[in-house]
C-alpha atoms as a printed R data frame, in Angstrom:
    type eleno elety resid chain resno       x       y       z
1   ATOM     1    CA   UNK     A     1 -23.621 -77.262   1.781
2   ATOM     2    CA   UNK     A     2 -26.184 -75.128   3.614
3   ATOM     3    CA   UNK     A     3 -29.861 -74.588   2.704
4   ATOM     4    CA   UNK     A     4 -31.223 -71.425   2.754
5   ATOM     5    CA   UNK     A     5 -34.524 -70.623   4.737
6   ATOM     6    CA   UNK     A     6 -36.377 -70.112   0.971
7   ATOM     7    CA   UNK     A     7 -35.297 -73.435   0.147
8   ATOM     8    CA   UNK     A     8 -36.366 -75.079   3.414
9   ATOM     9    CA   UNK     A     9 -39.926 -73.111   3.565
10  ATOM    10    CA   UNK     A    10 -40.275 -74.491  -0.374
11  ATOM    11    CA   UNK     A    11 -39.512 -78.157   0.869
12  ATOM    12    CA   UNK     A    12 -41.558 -77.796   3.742
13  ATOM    13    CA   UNK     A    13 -44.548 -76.729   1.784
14  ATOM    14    CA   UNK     A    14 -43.772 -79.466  -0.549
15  ATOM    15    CA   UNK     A    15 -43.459 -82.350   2.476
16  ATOM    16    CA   UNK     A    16 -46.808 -80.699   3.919
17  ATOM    17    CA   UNK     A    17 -48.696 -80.661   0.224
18  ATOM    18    CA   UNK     A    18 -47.930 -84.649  -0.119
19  ATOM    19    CA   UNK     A    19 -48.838 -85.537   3.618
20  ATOM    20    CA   UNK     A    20 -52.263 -83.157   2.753
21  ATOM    21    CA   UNK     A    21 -53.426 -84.627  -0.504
22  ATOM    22    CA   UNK     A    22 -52.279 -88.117  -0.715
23  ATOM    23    CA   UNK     A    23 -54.579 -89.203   1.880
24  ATOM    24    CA   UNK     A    24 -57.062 -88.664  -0.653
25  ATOM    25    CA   UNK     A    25 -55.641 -90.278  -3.479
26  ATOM    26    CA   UNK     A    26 -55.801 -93.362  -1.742
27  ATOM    27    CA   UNK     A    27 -59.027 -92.946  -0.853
28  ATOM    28    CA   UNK     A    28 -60.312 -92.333  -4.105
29  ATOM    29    CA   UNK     A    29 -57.977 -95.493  -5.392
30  ATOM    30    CA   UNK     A    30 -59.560 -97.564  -2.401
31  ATOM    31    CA   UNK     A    31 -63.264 -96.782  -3.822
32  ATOM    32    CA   UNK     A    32 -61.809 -97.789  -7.879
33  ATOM    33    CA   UNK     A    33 -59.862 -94.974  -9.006
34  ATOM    34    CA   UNK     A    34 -57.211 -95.291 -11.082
35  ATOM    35    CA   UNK     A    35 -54.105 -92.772 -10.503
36  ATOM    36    CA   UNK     A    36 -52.607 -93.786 -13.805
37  ATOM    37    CA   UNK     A    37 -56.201 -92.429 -15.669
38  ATOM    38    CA   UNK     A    38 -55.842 -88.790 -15.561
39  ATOM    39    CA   UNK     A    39 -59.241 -88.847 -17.209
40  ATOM    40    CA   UNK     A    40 -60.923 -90.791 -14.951
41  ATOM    41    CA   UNK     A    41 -59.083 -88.597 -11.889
42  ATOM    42    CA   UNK     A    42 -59.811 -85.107 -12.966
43  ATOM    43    CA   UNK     A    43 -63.403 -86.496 -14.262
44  ATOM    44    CA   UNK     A    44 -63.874 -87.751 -10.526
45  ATOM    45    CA   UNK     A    45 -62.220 -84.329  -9.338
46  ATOM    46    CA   UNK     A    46 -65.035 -82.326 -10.702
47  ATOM    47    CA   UNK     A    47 -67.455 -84.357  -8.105
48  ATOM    48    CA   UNK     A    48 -66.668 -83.650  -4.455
49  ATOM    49    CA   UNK     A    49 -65.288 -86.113  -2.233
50  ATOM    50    CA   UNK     A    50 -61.385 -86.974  -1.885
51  ATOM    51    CA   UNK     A    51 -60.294 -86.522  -5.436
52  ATOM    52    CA   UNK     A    52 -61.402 -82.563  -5.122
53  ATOM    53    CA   UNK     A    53 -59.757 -82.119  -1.688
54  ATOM    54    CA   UNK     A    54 -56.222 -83.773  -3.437
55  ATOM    55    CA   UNK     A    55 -56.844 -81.435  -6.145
56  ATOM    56    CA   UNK     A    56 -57.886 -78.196  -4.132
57  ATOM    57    CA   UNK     A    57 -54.849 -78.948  -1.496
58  ATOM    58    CA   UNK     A    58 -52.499 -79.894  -4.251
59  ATOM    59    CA   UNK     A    59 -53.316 -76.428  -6.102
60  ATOM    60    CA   UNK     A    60 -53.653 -74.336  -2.892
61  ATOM    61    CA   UNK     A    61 -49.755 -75.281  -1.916
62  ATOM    62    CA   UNK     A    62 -48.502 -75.158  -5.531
63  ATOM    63    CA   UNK     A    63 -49.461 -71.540  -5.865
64  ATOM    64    CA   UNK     A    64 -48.374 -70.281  -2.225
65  ATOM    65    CA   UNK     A    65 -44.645 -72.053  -3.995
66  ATOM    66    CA   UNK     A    66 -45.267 -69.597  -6.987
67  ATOM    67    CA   UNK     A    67 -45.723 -66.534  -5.199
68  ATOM    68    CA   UNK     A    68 -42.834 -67.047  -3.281
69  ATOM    69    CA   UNK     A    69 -40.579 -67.891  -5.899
70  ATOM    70    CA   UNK     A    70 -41.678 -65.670  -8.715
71  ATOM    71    CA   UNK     A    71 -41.222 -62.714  -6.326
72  ATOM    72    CA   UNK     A    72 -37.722 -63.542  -5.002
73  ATOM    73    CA   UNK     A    73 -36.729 -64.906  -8.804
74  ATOM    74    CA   UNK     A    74 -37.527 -61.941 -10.735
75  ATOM    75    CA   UNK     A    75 -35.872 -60.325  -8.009
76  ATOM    76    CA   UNK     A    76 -32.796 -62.237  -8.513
77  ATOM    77    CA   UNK     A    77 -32.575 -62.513 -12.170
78  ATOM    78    CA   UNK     A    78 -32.627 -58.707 -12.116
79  ATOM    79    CA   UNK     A    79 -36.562 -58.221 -13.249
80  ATOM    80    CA   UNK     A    80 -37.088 -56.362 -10.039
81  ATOM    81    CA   UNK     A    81 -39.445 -57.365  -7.129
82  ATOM    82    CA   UNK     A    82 -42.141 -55.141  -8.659
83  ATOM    83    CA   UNK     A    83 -42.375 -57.575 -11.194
84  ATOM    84    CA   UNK     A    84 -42.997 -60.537  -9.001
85  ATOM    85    CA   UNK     A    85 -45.353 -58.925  -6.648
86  ATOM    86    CA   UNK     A    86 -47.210 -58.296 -10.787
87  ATOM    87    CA   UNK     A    87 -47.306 -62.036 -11.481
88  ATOM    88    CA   UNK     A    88 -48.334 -62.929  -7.557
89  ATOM    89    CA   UNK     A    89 -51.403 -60.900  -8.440
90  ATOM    90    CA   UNK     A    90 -52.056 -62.281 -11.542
91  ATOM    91    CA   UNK     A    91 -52.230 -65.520  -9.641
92  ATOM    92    CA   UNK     A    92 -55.369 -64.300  -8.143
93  ATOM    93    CA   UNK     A    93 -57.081 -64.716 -11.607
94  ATOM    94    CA   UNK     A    94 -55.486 -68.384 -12.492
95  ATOM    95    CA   UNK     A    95 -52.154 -69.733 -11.281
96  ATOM    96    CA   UNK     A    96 -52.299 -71.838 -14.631
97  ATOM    97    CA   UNK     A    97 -51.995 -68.450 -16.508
98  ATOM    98    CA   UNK     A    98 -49.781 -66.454 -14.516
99  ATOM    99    CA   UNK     A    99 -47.311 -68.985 -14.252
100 ATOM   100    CA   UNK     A   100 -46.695 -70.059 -17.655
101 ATOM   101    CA   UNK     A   101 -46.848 -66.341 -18.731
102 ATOM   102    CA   UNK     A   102 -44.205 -65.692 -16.079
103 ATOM   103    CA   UNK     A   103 -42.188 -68.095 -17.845
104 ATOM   104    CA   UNK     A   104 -42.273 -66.831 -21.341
105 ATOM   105    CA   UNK     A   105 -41.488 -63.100 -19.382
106 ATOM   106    CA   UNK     A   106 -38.546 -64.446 -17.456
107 ATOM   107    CA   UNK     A   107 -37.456 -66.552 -20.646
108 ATOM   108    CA   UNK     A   108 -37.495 -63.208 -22.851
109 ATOM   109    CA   UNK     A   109 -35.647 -60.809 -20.413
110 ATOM   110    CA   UNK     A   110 -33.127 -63.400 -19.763
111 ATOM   111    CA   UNK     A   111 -32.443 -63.973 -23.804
112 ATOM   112    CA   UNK     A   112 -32.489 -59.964 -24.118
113 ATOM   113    CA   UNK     A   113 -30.306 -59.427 -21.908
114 ATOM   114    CA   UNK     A   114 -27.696 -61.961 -22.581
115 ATOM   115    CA   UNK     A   115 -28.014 -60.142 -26.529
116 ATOM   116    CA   UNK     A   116 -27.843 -57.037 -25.164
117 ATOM   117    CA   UNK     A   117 -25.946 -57.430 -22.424
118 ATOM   118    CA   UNK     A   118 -28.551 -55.416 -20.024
119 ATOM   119    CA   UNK     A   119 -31.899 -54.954 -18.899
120 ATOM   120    CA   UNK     A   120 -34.423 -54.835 -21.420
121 ATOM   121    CA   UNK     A   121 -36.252 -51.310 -22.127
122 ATOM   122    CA   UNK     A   122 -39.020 -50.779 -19.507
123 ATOM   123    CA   UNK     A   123 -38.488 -53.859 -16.985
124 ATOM   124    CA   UNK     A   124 -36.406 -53.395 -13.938
């Protein structure tokens, strides 16, 4: 089995977001934190120091992985392209909202058109 050059950019961005933020996780656990509190961690994250840069990092590489993906999968599930580039820029206001909304999208055309058998009235 092959891997594609999507899959080995995603996996690279992946290997590159742990070597980036876990550095400072174990800072932060070497000055008391616990990483089995997420209380305590996103409390501490709100401070600077290493907990904010494992945050920021962690974030920043997560949503370059969505805007890759939800381009090339609406794309591929028949959506259209038009539709990822939507959601990439809807990333701009809060990953944590465009992506879940993407979901619920993507979840809705697939269901219509598996009823349907087609593309649901005004996407594609």
């Amino acid at each position: 089995m092959s891997i594609s050059f999507k899959h080995a950019a995603l996996l690279m961005l992946g290997l590159i977001a742990l070597i980036l933020t876990w550095p400072h996780a174990f800072e932060w656990m070497r000055n008391g934190g616990n990483i089995l509190n997420p209380v305590q961690f996103f409390g501490d994250a709100i401070k600077a120091g290493g907990t904010a840069a494992f945050l920021a990092i962690d974030m920043a590489i997560a949503w370059a992985v969505f805007m890759i993906w939800v381009v090339v999968d609406a794309r591929r599930i028949g959506m259209g392209a038009k539709w990822g580039w939507i959601f990439a820029a809807l990333s701009f206001i809060a990953v944590s909202m465009a992506f879940p909304l993407y979901v619920v999208v993507r979840e809705r055309f697939l269901d219509g058109r598996g009823k349907e058998g087609g593309v649901l009235p005004g996407v594609g």
